[in-house]
C-alpha positions as CSV (number, residue, x, y, z in Angstrom):
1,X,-46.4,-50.0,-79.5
2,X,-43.3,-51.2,-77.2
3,X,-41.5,-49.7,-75.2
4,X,-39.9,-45.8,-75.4
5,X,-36.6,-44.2,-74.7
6,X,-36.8,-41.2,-72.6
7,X,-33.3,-39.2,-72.9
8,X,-32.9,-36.8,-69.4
9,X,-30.3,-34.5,-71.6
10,X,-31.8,-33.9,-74.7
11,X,-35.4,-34.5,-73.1
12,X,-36.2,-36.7,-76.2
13,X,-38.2,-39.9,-76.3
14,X,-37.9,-42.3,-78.9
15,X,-38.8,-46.4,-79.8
16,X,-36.3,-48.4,-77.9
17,X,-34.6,-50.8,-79.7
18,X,-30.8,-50.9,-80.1
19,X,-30.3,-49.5,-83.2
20,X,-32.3,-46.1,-82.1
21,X,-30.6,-45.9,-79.1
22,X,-26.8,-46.3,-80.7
23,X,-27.7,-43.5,-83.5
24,X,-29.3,-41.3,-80.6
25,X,-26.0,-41.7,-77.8
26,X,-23.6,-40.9,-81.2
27,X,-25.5,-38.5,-82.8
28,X,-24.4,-34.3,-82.2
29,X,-27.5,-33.1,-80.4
30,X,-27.2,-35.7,-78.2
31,X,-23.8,-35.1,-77.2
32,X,-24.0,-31.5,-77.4
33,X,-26.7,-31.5,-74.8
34,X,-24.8,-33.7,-72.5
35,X,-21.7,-31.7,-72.5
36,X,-23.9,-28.4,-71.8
37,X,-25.3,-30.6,-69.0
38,X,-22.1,-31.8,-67.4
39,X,-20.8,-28.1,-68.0
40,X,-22.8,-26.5,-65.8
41,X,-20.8,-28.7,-62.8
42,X,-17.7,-27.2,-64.1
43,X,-15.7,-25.2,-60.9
44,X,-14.8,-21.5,-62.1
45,X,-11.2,-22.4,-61.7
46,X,-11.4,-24.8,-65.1
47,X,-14.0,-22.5,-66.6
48,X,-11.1,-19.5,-66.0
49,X,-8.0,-21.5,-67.4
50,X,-10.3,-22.4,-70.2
51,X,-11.4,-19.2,-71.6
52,X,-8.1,-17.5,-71.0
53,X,-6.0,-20.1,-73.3
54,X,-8.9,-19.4,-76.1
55,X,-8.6,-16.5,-78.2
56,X,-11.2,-13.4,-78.6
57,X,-14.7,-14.4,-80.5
58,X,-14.0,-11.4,-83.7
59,X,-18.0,-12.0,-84.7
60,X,-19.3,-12.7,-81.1
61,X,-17.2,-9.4,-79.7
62,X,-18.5,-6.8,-83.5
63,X,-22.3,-8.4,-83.4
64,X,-23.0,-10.0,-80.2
65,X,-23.7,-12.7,-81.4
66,X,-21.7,-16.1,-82.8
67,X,-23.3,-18.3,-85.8
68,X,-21.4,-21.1,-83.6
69,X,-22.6,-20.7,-80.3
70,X,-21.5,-23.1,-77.5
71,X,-19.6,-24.9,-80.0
72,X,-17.4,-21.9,-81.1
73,X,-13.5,-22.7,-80.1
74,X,-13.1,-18.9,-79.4
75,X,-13.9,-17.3,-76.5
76,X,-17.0,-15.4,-75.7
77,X,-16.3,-13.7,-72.4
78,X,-15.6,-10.1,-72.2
79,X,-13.1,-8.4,-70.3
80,X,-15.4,-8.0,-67.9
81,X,-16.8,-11.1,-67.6
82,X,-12.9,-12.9,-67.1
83,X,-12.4,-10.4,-64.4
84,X,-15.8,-11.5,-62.4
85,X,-14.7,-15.3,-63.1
86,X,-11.0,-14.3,-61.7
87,X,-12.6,-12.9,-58.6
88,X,-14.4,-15.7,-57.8
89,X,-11.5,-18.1,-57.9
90,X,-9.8,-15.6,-55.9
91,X,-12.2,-16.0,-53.4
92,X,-13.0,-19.6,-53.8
93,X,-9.4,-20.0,-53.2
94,X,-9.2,-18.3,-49.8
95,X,-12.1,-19.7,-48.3
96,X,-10.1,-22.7,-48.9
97,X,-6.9,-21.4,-47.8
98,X,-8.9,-20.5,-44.4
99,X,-10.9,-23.4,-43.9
100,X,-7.6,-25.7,-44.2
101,X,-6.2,-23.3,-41.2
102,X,-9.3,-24.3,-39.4
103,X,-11.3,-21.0,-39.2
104,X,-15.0,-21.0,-38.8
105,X,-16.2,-20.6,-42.0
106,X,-20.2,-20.4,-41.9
107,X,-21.3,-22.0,-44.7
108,X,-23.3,-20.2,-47.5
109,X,-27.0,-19.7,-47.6
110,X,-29.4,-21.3,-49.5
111,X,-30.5,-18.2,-51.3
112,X,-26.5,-17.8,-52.4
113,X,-26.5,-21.2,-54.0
114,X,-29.9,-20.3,-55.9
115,X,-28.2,-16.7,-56.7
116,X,-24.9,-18.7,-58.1
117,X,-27.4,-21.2,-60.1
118,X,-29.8,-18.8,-61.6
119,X,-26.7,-16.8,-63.1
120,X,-25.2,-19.9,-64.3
121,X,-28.4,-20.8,-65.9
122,X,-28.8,-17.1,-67.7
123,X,-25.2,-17.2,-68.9
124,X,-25.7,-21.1,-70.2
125,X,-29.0,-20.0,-72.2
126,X,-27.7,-16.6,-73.6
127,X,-24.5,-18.6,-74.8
């Protein structure tokens, strides 16, 4: 049978032989995935600048919904939802600001981080 080709971001197996793996690492899906993957690392700060220099989703902002999805070159964040992103970087940005002055900054909870990863999760799978 020989040996198989398990891909962690597509979460694919497939024969492994170089010819299967080359098509697989080139093809959309593949890369697609990987950039989803590597987007959740993102800091809001890039995700803000980002969204900002894209213009308004027209069909994503009338229906809800975008034929394009995560691949769309428009944007599909609300008003609302650049405010929320601008807040945070505000407040990423002074916690920065106060841990270079040397303040005692407790660090955040492990609840927080699952909070913060959960709701990038949601907004990844409804996008």
């Amino acid at each position: 049978m020989g040996k198989r080709y398990f891909c962690d971001y597509c979460d694919r197996s497939f024969q492994d032989n170089l010819h299967n793996r080359k098509k697989h690492l080139n093809g959309v899906q593949h890369l697609r995935a990987k950039r989803l993957w590597y987007d959740l690392f993102r800091d809001a700060a890039a995700i803000l600048q980002e969204e900002q220099t894209k213009k308004p989703c027209r069909k994503f902002l009338q229906t809800g919904q975008c034929d394009f999805g995560s691949n769309c070159r428009f944007s599909h964040m609300t008003e609302k939802d650049l405010e929320k992103l601008s807040a945070q970087v505000q407040g990423e940005q002074r916690l920065k600001e106060l841990q270079q002055e040397g303040a005692d900054v407790p660090p955040g909870t492990i609840e927080d981080w699952l909070e913060k990863r959960a709701k990038r999760l949601s907004a990844t799978q409804s996008n």
